[in-house]
MIVEX-923961 format. One record per residue (C-alpha): z, y, x; residue in one letter. Coordinates in steps of 0.5 Angstrom, whole numbers, padded with zeros to 4 digits, always signed. Layout:
ZYXA
...
END
This chain:
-0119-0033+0026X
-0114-0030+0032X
-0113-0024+0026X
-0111-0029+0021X
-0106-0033+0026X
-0104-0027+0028X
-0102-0024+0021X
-0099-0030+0019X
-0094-0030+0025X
-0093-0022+0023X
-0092-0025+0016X
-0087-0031+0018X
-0083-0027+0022X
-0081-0021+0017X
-0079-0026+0012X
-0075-0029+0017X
-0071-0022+0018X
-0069-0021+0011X
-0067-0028+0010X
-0062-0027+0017X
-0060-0020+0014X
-0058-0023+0008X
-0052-0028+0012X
-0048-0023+0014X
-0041-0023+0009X
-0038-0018+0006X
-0032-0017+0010X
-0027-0012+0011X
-0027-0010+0019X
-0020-0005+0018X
-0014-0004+0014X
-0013+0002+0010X
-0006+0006+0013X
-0003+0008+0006X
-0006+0010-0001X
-0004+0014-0006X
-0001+0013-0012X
-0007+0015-0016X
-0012+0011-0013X
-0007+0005-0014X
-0007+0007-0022X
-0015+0005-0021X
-0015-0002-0018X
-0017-0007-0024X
-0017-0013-0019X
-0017-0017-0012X
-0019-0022-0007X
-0016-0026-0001X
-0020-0025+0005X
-0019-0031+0009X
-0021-0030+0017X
-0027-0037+0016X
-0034-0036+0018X
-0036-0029+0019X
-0030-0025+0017X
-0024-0024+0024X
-0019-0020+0020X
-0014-0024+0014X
-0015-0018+0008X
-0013-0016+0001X
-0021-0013-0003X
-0018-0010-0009X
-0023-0007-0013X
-0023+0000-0017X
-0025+0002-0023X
-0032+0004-0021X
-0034-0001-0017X
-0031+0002-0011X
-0027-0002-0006X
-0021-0002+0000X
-0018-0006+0004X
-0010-0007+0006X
-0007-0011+0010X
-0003-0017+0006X
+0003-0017+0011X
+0005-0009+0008X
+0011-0009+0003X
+0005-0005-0002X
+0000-0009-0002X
+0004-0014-0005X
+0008-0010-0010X
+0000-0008-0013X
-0001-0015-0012X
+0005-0017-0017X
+0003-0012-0022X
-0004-0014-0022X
-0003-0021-0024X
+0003-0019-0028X
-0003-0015-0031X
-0007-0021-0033X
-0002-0026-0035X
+0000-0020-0041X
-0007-0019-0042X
-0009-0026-0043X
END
């Protein structure tokens, strides 16, 4: 009897701990300083950032090419340059 409550406890609590693990937000914790003019060339799209729930820092994602990401600050003149010529992509392409 003791064994069973015992694994039914173990049991509960590992599915407690991947069900918490699987909260945390996909959040940036720091900006990029500069990037290159190559790797601006990869980047195929963005997401803003907002400082809600568990994400302390406004932020620019932009997504790569192969799934790879960075993130920069939305104050900076390039991020908003590479903003502009992403959406100027996707109006000409639609």
């Amino acid at each position: 009897m003791r064994f069973s409550v015992v694994f039914f406890l173990l049991l509960l609590a590992c599915f407690y701990l991947s069900l918490a693990q699987g909260t945390y937000e996909n959040c940036c914790l720091k900006y990029v300083g500069h990037v290159r003019q190559s790797t601006k060339k990869k980047v195929v799209s963005y997401r803003t950032q907002e400082t809600d729930g568990g994400c302390n820092i406004p932020a620019i994602v932009f997504k790569m090419k192969r799934a790879k990401s960075f993130c920069a600050d939305p104050k900076q003149t390039w991020v908003r340059r590479l903003i502009k010529r992403l959406d100027k992509r996707k109006v000409s392409a639609a």
